[in-house]
ROVOTOR-935212 format. One record per atom (N, C-alpha, C): x, y, z; residue number from 1; atom name. Coordinates in Angstrom, 3 decimals. Layout:
<rs>
xx:yy:zz:pos:site
X:Y:Z:NUM:CA $
...
</rs>
This chain:
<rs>
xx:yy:zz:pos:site
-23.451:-30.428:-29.666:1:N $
-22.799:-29.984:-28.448:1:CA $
-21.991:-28.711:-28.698:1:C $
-22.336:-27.706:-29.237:2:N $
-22.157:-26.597:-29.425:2:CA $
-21.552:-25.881:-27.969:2:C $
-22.401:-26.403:-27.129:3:N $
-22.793:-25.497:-25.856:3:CA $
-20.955:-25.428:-25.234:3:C $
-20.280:-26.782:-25.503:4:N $
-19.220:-27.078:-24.765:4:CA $
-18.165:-26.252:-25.514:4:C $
-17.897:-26.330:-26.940:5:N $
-17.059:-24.936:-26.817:5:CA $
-16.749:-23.508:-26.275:5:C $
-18.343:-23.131:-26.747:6:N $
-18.469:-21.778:-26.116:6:CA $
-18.231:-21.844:-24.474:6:C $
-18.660:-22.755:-23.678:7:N $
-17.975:-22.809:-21.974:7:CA $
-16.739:-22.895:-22.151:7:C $
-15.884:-23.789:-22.853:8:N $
-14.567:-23.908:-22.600:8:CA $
-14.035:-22.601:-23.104:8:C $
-14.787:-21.799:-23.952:9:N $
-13.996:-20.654:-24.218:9:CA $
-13.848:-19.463:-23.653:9:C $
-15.279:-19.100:-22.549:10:N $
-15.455:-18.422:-21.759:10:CA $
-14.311:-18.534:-20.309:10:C $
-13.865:-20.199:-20.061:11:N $
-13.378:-20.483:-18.997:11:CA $
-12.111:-20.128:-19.210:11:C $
-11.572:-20.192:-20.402:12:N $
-10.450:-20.286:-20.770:12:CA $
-9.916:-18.791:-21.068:12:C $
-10.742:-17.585:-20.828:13:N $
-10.471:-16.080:-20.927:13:CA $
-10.793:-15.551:-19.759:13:C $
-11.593:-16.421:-18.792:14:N $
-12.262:-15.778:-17.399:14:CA $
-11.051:-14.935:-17.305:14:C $
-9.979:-15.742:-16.763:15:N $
-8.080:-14.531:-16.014:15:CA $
-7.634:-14.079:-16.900:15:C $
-8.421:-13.458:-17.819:16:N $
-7.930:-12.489:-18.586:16:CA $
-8.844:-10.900:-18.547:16:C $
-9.838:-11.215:-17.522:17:N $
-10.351:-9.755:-17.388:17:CA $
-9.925:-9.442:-15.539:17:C $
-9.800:-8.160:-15.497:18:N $
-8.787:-7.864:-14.513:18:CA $
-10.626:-7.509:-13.318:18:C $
-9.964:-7.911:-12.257:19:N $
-10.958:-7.505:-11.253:19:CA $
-10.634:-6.261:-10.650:19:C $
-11.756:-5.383:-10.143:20:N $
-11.593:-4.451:-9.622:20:CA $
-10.932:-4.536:-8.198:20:C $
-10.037:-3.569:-7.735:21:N $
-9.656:-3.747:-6.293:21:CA $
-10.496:-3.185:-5.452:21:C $
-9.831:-4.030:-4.193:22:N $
-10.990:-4.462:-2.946:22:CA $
-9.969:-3.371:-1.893:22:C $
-10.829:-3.121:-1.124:23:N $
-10.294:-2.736:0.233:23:CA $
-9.140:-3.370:0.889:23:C $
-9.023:-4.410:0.635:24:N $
-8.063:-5.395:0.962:24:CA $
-7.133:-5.617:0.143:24:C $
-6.620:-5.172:-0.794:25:N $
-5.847:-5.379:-1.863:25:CA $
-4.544:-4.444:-0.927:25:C $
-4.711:-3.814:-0.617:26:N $
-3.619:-3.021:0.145:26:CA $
-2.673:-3.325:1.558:26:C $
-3.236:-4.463:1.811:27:N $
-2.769:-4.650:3.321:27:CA $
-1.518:-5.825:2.681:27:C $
-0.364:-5.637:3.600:28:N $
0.591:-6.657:3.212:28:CA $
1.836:-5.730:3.411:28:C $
2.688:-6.427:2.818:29:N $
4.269:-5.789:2.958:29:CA $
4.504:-5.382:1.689:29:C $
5.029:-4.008:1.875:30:N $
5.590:-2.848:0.203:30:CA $
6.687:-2.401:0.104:30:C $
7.546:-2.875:-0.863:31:N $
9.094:-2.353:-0.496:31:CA $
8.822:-1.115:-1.349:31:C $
9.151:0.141:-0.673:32:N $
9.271:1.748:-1.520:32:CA $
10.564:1.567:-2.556:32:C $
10.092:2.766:-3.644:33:N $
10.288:2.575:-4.886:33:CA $
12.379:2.835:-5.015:33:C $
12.697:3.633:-3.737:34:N $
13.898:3.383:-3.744:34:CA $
14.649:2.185:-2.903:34:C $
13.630:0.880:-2.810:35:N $
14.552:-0.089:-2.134:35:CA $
14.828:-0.093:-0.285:35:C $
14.600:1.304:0.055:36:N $
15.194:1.458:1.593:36:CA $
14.308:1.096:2.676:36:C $
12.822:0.726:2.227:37:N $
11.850:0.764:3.439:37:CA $
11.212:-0.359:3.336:37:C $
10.535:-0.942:4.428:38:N $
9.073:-1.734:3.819:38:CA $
7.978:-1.532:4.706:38:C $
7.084:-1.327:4.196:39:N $
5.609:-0.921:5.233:39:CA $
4.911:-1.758:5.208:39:C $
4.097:-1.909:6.198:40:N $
3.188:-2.770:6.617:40:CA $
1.772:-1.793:6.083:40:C $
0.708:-2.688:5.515:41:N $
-0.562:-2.018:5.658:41:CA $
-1.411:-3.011:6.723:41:C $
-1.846:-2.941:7.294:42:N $
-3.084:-3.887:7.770:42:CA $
-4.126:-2.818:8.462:42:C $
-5.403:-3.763:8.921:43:N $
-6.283:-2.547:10.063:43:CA $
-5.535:-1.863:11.072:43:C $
-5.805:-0.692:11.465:44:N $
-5.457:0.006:12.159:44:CA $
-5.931:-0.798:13.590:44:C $
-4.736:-0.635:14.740:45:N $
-5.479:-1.371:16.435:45:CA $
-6.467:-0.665:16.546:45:C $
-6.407:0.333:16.686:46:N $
-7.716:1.407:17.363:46:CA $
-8.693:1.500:16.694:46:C $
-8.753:1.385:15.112:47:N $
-10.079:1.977:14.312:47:CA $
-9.775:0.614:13.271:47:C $
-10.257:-0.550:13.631:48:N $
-10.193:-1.795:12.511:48:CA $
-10.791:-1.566:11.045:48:C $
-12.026:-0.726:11.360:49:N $
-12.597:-0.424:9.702:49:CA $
-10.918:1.052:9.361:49:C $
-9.919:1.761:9.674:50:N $
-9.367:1.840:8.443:50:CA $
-8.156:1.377:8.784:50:C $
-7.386:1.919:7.598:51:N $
-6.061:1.367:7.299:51:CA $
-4.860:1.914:7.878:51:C $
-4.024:1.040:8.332:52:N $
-2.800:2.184:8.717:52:CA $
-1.321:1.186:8.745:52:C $
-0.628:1.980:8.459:53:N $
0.778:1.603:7.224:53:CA $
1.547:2.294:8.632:53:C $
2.841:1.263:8.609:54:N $
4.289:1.080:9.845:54:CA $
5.386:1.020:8.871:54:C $
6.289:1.524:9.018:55:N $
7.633:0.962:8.779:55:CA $
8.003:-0.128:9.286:55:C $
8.474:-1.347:8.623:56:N $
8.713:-2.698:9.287:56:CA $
10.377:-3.171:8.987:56:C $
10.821:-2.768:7.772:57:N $
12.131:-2.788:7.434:57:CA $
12.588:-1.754:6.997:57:C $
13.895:-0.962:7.483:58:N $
14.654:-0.021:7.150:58:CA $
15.697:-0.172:6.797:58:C $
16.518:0.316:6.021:59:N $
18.049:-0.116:5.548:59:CA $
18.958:0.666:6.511:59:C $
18.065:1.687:7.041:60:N $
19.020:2.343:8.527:60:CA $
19.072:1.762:9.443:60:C $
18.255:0.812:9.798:61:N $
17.905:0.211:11.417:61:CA $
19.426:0.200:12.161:61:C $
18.778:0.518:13.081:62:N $
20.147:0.781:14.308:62:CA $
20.616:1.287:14.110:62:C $
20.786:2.882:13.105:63:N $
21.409:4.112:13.002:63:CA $
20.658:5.114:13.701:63:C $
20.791:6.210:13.642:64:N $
20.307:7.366:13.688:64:CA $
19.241:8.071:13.007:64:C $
19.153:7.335:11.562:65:N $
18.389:7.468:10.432:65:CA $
17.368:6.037:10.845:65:C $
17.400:5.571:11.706:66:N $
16.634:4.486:11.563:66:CA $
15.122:4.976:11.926:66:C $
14.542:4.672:11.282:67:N $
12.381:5.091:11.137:67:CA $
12.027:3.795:11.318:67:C $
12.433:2.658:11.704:68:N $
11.730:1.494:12.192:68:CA $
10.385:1.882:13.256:68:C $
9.431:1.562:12.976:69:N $
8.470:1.178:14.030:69:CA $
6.905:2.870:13.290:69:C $
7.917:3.432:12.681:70:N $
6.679:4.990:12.009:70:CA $
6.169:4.250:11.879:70:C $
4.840:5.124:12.670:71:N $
3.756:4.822:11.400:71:CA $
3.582:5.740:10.211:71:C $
3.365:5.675:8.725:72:N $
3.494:6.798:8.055:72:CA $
1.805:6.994:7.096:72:C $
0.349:5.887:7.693:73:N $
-0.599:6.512:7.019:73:CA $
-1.212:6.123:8.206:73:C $
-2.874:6.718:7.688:74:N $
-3.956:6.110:8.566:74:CA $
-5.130:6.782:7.663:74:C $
-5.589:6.105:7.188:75:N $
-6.675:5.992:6.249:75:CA $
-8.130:5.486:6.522:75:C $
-9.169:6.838:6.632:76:N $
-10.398:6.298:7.619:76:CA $
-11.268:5.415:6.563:76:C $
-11.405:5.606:5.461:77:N $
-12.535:4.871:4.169:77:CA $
-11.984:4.407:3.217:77:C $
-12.681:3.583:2.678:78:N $
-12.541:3.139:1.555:78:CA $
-13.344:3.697:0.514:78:C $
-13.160:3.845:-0.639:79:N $
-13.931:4.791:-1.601:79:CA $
-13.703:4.457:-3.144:79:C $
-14.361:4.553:-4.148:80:N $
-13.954:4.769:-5.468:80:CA $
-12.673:4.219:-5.950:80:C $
-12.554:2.962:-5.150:81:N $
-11.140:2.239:-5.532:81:CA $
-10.022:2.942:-4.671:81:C $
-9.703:3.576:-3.184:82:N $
-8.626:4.268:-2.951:82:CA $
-9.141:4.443:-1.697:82:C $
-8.548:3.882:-0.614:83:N $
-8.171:4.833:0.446:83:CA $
-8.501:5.714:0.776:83:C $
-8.915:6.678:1.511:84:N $
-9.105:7.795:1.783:84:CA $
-9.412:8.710:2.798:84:C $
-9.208:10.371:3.459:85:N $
-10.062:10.405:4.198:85:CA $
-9.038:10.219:5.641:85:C $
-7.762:10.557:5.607:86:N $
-6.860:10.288:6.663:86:CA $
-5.230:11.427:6.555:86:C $
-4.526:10.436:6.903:87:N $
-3.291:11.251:6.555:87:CA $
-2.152:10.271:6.218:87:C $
-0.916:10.686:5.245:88:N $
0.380:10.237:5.208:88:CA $
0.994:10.694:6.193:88:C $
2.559:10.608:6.256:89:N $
3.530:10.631:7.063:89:CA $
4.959:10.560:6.078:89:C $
5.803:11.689:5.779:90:N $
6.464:11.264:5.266:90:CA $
8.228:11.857:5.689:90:C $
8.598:10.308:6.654:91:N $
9.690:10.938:7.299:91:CA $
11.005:11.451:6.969:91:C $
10.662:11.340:5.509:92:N $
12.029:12.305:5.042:92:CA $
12.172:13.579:5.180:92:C $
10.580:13.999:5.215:93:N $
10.303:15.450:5.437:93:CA $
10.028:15.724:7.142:93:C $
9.822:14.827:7.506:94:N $
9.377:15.042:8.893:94:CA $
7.506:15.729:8.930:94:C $
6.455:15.305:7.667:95:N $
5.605:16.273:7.574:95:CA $
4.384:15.566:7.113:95:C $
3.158:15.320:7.683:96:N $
1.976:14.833:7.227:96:CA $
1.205:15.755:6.260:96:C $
0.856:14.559:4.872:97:N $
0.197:15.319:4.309:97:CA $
-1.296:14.709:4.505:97:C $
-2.584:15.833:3.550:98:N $
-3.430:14.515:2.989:98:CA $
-3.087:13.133:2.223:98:C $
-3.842:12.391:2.253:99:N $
-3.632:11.089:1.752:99:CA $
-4.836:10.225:1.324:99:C $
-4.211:9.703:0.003:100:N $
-5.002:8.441:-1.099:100:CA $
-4.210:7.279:-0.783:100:C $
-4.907:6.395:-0.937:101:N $
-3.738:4.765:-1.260:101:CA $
-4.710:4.151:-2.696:101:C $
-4.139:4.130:-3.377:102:N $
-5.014:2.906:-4.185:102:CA $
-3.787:1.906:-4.358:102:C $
-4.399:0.636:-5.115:103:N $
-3.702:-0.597:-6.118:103:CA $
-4.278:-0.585:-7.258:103:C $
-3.041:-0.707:-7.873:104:N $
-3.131:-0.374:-9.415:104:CA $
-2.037:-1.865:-10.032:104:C $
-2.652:-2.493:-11.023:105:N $
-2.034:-3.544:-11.665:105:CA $
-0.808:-4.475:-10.712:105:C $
-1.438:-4.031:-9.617:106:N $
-0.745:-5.229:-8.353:106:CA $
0.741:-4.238:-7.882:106:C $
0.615:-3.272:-7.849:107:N $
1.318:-2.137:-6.904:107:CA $
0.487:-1.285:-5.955:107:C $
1.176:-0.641:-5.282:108:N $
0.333:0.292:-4.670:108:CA $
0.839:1.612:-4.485:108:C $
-0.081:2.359:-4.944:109:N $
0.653:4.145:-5.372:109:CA $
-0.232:4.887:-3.281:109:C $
0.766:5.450:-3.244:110:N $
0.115:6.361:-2.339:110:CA $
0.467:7.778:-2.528:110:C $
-0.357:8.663:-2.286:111:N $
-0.212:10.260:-3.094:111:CA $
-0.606:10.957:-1.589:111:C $
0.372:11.896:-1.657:112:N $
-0.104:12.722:-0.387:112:CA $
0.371:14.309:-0.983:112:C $
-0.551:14.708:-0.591:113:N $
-0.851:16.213:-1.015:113:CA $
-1.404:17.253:-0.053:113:C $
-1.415:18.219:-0.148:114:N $
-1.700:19.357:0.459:114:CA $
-2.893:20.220:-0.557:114:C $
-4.086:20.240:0.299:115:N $
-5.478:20.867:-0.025:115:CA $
-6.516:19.841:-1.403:115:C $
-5.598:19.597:-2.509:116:N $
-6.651:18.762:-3.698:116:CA $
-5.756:17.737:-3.754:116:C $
-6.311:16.606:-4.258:117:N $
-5.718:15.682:-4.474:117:CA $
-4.430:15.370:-5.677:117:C $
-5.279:16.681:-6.893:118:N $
-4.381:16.623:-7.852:118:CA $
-3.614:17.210:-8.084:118:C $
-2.855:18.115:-6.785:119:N $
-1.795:18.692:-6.780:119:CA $
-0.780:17.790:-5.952:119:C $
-1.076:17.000:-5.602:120:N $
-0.126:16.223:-5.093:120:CA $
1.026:15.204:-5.671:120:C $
2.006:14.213:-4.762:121:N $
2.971:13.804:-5.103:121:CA $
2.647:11.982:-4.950:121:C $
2.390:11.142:-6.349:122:N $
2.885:9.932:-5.714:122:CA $
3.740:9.189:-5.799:122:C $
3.606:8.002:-4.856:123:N $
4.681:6.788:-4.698:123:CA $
4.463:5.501:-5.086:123:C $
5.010:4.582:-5.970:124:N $
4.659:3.593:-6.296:124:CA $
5.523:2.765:-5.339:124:C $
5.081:1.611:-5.076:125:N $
5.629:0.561:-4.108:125:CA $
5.437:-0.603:-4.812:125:C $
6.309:-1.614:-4.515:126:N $
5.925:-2.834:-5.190:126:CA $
5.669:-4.108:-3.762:126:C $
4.481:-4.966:-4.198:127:N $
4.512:-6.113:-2.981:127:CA $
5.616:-6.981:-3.170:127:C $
6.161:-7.161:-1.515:128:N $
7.335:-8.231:-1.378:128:CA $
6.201:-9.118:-0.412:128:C $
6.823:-10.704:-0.395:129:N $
6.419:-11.604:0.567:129:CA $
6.686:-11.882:2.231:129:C $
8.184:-11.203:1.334:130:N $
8.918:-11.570:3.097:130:CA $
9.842:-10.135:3.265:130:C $
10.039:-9.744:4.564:131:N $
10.700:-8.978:5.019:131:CA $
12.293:-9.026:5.269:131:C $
13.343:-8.615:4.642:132:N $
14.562:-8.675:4.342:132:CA $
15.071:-9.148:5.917:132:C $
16.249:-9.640:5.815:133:N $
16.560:-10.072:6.650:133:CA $
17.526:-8.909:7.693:133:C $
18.157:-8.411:6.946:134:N $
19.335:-7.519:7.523:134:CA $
19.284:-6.227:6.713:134:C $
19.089:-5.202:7.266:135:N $
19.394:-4.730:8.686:135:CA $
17.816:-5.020:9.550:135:C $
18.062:-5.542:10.721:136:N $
16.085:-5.702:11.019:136:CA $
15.663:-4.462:12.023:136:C $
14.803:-4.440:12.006:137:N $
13.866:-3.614:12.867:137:CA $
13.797:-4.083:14.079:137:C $
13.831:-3.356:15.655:138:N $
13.422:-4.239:16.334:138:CA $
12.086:-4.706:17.026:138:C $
11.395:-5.450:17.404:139:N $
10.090:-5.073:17.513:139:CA $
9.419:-5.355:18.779:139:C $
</rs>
C-alpha cells in the first residue's frame, strides 16, 4: 500500500500551492493603506461584466471632506491577472487616471497612471469583513 502515502502526501501540500487570481478576487470591502477609507468593489449597475469601486466608509463622513458615496474605479476587463481597460478616481486630487486593479497575496494594489502603465502610482489596500461603525456613510 504504497499508493496511500504518496495520496496522503499530495493532500497534505495541496494549500500549499497558491492559486492564481480570479476576476472575483477583487470584489468586497478594502480599507486604504492610510486607514481613512473603505471601498466597495462589486459589478458595476450598468455594465455587470466590469468592475466598479464606491467609497463606503470615510473617516470624514459628515464633514466637508466627506467622499462617502465616490465612485473612484470602473474597470471594463479582466486580463492577465488585473483589471483593466477603465479608469481610477482619485479624490484627493480631484483627477482620473488610467487604471489596473490586481490581487496579490490576498491584498489588492490598484495603480493609476497617466499614458503606460509603468509610469504610474500604486496603492495597496488590505480586505476588511465589516465596515467600521463610526463615522458612517449615509446611504
Amino acid at each position: 500500500m504504497k499508493l496511500l502515502p504518496a495520496l496522503l502526501a499530495v493532500a497534505l501540500s495541496a494549500p500549499l500551492f497558491a492559486r492564481a487570481a480570479g476576476p472575483a478576487d477583487a470584489q468586497g470591502l478594502w480599507l486604504t493603506a492610510q486607514g481613512d477609507a473603505v471601498l466597495e468593489f462589486k459589478p458595476c449597475a450598468e455594465r455587470p461584466s466590469a468592475l466598479c469601486g464606491h467609497i463606503v466608509w470615510d473617516k470624514d463622513a459628515g464633514t466637508p471632506a466627506d467622499t462617502c458615496g465616490v465612485q473612484i474605479a470602473q474597470l471594463e476587463r479582466y486580463e492577465n491577472d488585473a483589471w483593466r481597460d477603465g479608469w481610477v478616481y482619485d479624490p484627493r486630487d480631484k483627477k482620473k487616471y488610467k487604471g489596473a486593479l490586481r490581487t496579490r497575496s490576498g491584498d489588492l494594489q490598484i495603480r493609476a497612471f497617466i499614458g503606460v502603465e509603468v509610469l504610474g502610482q500604486t496603492e495597496q489596500l488590505k480586505r476588511v469583513a465589516t465596515i467600521p461603525p463610526a463615522p458612517s456613510c449615509k446611504r
